[in-house]
MDTraj code that builds the backbone (N, CA, C; nanometers):
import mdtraj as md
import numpy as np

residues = "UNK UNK UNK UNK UNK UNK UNK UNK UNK UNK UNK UNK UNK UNK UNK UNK UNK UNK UNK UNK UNK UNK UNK UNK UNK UNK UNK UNK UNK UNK UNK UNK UNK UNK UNK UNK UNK UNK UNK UNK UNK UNK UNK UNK UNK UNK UNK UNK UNK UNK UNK UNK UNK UNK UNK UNK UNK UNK UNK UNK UNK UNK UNK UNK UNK UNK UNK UNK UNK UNK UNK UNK UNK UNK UNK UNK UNK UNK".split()
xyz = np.array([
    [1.8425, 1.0915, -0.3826],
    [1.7110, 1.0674, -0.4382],
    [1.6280, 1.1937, -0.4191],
    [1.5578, 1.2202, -0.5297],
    [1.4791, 1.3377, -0.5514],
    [1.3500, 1.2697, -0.4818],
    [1.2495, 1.4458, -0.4287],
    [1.1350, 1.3987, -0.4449],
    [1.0662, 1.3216, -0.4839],
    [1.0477, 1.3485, -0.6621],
    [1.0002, 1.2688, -0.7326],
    [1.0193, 1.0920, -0.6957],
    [1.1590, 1.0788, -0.6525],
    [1.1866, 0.9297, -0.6562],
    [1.1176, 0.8862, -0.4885],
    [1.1145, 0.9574, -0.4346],
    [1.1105, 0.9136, -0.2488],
    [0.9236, 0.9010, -0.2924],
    [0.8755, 0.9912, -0.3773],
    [0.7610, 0.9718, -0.3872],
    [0.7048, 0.8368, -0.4816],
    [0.7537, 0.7757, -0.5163],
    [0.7758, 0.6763, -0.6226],
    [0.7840, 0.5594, -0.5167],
    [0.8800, 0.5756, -0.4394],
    [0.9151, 0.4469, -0.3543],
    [0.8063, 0.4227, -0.2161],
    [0.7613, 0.5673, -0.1754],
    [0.6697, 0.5406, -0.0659],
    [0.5366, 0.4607, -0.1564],
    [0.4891, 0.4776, -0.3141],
    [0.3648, 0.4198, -0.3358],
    [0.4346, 0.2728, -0.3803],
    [0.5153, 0.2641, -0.3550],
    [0.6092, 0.0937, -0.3837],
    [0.5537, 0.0438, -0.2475],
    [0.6309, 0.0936, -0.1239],
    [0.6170, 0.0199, -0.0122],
    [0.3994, 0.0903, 0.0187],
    [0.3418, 0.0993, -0.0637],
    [0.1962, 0.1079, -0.0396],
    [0.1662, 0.0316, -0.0824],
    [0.1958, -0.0206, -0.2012],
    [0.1408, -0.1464, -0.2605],
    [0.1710, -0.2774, -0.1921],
    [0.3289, -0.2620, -0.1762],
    [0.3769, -0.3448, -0.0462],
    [0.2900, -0.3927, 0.0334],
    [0.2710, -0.3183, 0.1082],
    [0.1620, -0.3465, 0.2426],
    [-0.0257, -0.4249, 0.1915],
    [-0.0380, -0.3671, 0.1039],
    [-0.1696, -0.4497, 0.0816],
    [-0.1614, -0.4933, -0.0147],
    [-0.0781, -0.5670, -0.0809],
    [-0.0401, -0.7241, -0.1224],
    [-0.0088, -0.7394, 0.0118],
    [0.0798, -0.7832, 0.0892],
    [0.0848, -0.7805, 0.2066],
    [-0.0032, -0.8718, 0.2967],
    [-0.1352, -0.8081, 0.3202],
    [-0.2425, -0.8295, 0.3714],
    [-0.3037, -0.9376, 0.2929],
    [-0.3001, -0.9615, 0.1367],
    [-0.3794, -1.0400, 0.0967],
    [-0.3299, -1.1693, 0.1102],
    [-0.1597, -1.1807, 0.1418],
    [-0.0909, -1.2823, 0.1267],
    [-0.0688, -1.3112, 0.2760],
    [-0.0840, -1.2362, 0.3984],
    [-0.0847, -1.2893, 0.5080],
    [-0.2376, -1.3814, 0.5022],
    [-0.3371, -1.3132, 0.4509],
    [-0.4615, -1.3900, 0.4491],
    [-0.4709, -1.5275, 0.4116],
    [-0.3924, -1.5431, 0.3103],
    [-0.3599, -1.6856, 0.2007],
    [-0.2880, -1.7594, 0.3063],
    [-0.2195, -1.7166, 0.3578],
    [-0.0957, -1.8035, 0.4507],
    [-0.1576, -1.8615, 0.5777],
    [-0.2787, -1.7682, 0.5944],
    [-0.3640, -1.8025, 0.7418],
    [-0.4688, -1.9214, 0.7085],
    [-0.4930, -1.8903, 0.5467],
    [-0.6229, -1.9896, 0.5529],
    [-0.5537, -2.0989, 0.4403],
    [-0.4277, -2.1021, 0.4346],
    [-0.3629, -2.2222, 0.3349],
    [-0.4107, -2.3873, 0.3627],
    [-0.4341, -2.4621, 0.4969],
    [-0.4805, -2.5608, 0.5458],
    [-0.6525, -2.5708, 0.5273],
    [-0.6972, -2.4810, 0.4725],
    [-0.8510, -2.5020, 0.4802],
    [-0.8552, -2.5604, 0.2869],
    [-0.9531, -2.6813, 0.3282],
    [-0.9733, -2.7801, 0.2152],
    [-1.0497, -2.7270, 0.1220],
    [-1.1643, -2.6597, 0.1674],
    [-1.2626, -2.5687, 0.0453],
    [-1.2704, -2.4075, 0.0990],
    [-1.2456, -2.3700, -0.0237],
    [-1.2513, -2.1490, -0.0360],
    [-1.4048, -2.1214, -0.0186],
    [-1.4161, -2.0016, 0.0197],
    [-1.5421, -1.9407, -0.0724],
    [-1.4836, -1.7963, -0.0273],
    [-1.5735, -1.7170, -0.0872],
    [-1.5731, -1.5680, -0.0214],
    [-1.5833, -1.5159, 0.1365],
    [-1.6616, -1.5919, 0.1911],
    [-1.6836, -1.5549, 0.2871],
    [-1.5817, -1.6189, 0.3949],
    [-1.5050, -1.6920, 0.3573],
    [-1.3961, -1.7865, 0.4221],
    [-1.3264, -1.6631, 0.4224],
    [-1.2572, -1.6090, 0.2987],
    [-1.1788, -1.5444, 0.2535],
    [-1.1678, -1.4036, 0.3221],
    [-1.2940, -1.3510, 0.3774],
    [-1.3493, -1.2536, 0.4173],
    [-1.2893, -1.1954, 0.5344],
    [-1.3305, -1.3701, 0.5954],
    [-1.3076, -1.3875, 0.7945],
    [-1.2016, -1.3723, 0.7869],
    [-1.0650, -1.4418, 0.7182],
    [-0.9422, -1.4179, 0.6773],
    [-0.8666, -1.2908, 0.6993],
    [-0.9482, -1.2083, 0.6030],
    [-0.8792, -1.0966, 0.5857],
    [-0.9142, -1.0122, 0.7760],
    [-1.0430, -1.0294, 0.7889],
    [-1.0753, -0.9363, 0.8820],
    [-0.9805, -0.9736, 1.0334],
    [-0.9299, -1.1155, 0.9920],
    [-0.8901, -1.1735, 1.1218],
    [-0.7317, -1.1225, 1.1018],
    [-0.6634, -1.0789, 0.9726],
    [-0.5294, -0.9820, 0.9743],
    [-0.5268, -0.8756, 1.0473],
    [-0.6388, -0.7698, 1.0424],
    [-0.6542, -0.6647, 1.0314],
    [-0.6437, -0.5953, 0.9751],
    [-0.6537, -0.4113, 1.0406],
    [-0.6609, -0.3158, 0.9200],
    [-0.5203, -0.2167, 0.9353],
    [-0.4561, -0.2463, 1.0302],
    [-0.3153, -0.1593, 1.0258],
    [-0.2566, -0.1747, 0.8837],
    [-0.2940, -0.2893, 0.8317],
    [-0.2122, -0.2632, 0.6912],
    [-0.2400, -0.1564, 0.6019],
    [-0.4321, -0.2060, 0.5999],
    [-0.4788, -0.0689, 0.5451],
    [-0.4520, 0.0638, 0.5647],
    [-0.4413, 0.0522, 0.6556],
    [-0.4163, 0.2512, 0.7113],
    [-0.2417, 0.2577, 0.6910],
    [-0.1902, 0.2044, 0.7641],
    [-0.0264, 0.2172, 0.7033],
    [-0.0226, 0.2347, 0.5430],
    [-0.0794, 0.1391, 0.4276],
    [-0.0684, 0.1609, 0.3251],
    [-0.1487, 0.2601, 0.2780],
    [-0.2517, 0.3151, 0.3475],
    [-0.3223, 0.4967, 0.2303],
    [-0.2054, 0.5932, 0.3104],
    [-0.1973, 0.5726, 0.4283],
    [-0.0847, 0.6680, 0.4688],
    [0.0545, 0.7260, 0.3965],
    [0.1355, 0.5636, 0.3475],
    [0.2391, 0.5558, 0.2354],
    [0.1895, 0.6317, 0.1378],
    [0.0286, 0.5703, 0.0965],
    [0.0311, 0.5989, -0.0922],
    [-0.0124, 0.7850, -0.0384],
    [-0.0439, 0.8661, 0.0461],
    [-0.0986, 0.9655, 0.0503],
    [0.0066, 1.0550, 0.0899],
    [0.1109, 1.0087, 0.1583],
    [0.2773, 1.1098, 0.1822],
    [0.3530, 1.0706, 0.0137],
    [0.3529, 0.9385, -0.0340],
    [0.4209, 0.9459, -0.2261],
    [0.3468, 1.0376, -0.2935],
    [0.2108, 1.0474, -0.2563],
    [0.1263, 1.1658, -0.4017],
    [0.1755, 1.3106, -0.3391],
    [0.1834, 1.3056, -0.1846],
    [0.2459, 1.4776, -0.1907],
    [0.4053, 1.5080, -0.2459],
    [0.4879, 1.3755, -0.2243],
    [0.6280, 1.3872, -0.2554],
    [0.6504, 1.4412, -0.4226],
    [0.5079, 1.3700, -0.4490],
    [0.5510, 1.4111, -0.6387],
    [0.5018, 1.5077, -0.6743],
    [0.3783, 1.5575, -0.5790],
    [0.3227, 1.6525, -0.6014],
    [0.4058, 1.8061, -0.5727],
    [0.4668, 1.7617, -0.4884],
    [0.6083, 1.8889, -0.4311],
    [0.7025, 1.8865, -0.5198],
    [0.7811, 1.7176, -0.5348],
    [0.8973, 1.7703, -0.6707],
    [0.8417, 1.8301, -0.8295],
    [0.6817, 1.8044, -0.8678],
    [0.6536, 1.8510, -0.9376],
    [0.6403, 2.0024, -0.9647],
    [0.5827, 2.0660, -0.7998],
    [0.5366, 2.1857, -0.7835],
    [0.7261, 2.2979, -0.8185],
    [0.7814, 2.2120, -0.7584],
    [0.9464, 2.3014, -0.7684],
    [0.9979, 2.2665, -0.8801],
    [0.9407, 2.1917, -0.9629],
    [1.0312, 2.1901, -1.1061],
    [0.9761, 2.3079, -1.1797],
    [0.8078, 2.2901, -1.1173],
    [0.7222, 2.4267, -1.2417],
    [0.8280, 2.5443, -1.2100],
    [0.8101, 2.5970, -1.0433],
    [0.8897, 2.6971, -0.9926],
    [1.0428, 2.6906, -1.0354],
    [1.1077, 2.6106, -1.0670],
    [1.2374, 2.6187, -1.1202],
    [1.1961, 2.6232, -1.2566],
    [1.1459, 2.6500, -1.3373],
    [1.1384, 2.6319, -1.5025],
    [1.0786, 2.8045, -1.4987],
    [1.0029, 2.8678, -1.4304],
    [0.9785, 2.9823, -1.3930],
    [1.0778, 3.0710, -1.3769],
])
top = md.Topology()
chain = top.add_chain()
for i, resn in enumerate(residues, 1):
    res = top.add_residue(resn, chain, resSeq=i)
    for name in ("N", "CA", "C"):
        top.add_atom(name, md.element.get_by_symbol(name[0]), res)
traj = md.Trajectory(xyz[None], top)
């Protein structure tokens, strides 16, 4: 697997992770009889934020991976 592709798959497992988070949230508050936003809120905050930061981390090492196999294709076409 090329750059290009490792960079492809790290913003896969980024998206991963926060879907992730929204669906651990759903799973935590599945027994509660009425929603609102602010239900939804406590939810999320009561997951935490490691997902968040694990997932900009993923999506921010995939944009350099493509950004590198991109940079060496220019340099190989050179």
């Amino acid at each position: 697997m090329g750059r290009r592709g490792s960079g492809i798959a790290f913003i896969a497992i980024s998206a991963f992770l926060i879907s992730t988070k929204y669906i651990s949230a759903a799973i935590f508050g599945s027994g509660v009889s009425s929603w609102d936003q602010d239900l939804f809120d406590g939810m999320l905050s009561y997951v935490g934020n490691t997902l968040n930061i694990f997932s900009v981390l993923s999506l921010l090492v995939g944009i350099l991976y493509i950004v590198w196999g991109e940079y060496e294709e220019l340099k190989r076409q050179r």
